[in-house]
N, C-alpha and C positions, 0 to 999 in steps of 0.2 A: 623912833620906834621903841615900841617898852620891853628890850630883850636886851638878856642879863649876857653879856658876853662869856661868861665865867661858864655858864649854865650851857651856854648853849655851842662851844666851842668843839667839842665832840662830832657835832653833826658837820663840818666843813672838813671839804676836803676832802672826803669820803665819795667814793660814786656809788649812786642810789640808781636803783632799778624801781619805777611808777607802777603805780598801781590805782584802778578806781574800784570803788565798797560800797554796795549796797548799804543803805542803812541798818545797823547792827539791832536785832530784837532783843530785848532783856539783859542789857548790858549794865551794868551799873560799874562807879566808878569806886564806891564802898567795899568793891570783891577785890579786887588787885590782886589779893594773894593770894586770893581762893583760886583766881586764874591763874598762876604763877604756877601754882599747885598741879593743878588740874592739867593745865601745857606740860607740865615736866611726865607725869603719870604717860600723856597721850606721846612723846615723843620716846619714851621707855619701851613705848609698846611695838612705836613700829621700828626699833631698835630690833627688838624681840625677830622682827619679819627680815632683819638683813638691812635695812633703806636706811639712808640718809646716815652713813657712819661709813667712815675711810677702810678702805681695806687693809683687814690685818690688824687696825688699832683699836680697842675699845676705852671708849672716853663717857665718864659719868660728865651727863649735861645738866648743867644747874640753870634755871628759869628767871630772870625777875622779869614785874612789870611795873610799871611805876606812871607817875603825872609828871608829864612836863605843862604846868601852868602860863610859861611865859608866851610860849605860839599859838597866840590867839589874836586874829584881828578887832573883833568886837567882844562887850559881855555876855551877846550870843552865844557863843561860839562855844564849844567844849573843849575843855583842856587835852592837846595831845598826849597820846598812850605813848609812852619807851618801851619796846619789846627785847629784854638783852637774852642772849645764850650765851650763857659762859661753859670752858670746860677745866678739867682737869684729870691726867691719866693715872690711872688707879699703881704705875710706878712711882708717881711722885712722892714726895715729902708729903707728911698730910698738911705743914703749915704754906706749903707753897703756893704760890700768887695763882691765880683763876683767869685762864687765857679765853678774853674775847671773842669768840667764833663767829656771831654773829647776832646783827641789829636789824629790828622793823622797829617801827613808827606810825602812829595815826593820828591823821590831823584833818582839821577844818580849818581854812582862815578865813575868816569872813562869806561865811556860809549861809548867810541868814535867808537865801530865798527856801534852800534847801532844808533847813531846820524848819519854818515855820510852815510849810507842807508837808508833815508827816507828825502822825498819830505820838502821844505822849510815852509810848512803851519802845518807842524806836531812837537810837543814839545816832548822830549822823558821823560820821568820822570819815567822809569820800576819798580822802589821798591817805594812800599806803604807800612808805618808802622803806625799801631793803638793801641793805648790805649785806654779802656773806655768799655762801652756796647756795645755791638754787635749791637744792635738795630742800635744805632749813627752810627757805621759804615756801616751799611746796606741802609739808608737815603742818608749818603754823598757819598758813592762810589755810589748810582743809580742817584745822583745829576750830578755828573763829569759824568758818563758814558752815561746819554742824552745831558749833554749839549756838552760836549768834544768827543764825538762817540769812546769811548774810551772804552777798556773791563779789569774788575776787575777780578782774580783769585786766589786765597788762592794759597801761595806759599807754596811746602812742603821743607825737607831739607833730600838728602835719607841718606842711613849709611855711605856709601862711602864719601860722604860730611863733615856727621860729623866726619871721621877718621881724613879727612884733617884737619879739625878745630882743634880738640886734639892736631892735632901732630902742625901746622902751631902755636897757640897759647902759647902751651907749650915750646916752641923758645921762645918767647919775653921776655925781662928783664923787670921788674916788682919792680918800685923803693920801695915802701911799703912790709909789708911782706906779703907774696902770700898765698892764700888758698890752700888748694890741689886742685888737677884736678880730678874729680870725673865721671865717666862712668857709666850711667843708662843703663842696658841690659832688652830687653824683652823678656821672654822663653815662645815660641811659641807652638802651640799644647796642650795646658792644658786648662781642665775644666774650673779653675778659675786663670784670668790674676797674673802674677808673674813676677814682677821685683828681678833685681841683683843691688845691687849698690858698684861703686868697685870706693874706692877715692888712691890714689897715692900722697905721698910727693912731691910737687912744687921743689924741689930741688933734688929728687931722679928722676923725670920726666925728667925736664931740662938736669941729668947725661945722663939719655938714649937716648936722641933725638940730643944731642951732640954726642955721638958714634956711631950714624945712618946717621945721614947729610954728606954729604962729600963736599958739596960746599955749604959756608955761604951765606944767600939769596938766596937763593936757594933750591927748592921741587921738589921732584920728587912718583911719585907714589908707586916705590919703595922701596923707603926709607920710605914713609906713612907704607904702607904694613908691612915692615920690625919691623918698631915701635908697631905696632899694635899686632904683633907677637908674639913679645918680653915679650906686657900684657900679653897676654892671657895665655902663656907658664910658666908665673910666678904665674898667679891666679890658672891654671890648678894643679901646684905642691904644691899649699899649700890644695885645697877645693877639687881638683879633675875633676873639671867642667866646660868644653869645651865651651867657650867665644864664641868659631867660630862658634858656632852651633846655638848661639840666634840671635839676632839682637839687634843693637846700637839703641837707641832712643833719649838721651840725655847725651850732653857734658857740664861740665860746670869748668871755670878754671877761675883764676884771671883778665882775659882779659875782658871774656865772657861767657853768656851760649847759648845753643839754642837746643831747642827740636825737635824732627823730624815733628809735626805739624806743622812747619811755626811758632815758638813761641820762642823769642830772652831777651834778657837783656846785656845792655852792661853797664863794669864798669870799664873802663880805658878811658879819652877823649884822650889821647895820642894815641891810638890804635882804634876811632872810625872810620877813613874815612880806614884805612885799613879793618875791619869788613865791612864795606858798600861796599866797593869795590867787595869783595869775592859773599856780598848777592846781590848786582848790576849783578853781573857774571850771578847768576843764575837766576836771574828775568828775565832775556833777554834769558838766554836758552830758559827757559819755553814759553815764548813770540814769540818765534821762532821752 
């Protein structure tokens, strides 16, 4: 995949809170800093109102927004937006370093159904990723959504999703050595909330999903299923306790993790534009 590891190391490692985007109206990629501009103005103001600022501390926040060109699946596709907040408190040195507070992100990977049904005045950009305070994201995404008539929605990921992630993930070869793949289950109908956590050898996973696949590159829902089966029927004969009867909440494997909240971390860049592509997938379901 044609990602600059260099470029794109920032984004791993991080946990990202989902999000799915209207198609943005009147967005051009020629303003950047006219938007940069314009966000730092709008986050000033409601500075002004009390929100989204630590109590007791006031911190000048400084805007950029920039092109990330390399997360892109096709020549389709539009170059992701970096949304950084940086700060610095008006105690400091003036020459001192500008502390990170928080990052969004907009991207398309391999969007092309959704690009090529919608009008030439509309930018498609469906998955939105944040790190930081909620706060910050609640600010910027009502920034975008007046000025770009654009609509922000928390993305979820259902179970059915994350089976595919398990089983899609646990395919990948993984030059380092691989963690286990780990399956958080939630048993439903009890007083007080009860997770399972059930991890699997990286290389006893890889054995099963190879004996389940029958065309390399290839997925089928079946074959998911089948995999999935296979857990549960192995957890079932040592513990006793019917897998199929909770609910999947979170995946997490060498690649990647991702929680049923809309809540990601990616740790392979070799394996990034393929994860964006799959959450690309669903940003646009959702959107539609």
């Amino acid at each position: 995949e044609n990602v600059d590891p260099q470029r794109t190391a920032f984004l791993l490692r991080k946990q990202w809170t989902l999000y799915s985007v209207s198609p943005l109206y009147g967005f051009s990629n020629a303003q950047l800093r006219d938007y940069a501009r314009l966000l730092s103005a709008f986050i000033a103001a409601e500075k002004q109102k009390g929100l989204a600022v630590e109590v007791g501390v006031e911190l000048d926040i400084k805007v950029a927004v920039s092109s990330l060109p390399d997360l892109k699946g096709s020549d389709q596709d539009q170059a992701a937006i970096l949304v950084q907040l940086s700060s610095r408190s008006p105690a400091s040195p003036k020459n001192s370093e500008e502390k990170l507070v928080w990052l969004g992100w907009f991207c398309c990977v391999a969007g092309d159904d959704l690009s090529q049904n919608v009008p030439e005045d509309f930018t498609c950009l469906p998955l939105f990723l944040a790190n930081g305070a909620e706060s910050y994201t609640s600010i910027v995404g009502s920034w975008f959504q007046k000025t770009f008539d654009c609509c922000f929605r928390r993305l979820a990921i259902s179970p059915l999703n994350l089976s595919w992630m398990a089983a899609m993930w646990t395919g990948c070869k993984v030059e380092k050595t691989a963690s286990a793949m780990e399956l958080v289950f939630s048993v439903p109908c009890l007083p007080q909330p009860l997770d399972i956590s059930y991890a699997i050898h990286p290389e006893d996973a890889k054995a099963l999903w190879d004996t389940v696949q029958k065309t390399p590159g290839e997925i089928t829902q079946e074959e998911v299923d089948v995999f999935m089966d296979c857990l549960y029927s192995h957890f079932h004969r040592h513990f006793k306790i019917h897998l199929s009867a909770t609910k999947l909440v979170k995946v997490s494997t060498a690649i990647a993790s991702a929680h049923c909240d809309g809540i990601v971390k990616f740790l392979q860049s070799q394996y990034l534009t393929g994860v964006l592509m799959l959450l690309t997938e669903l940003a646009i379901s959702q959107i539609q």
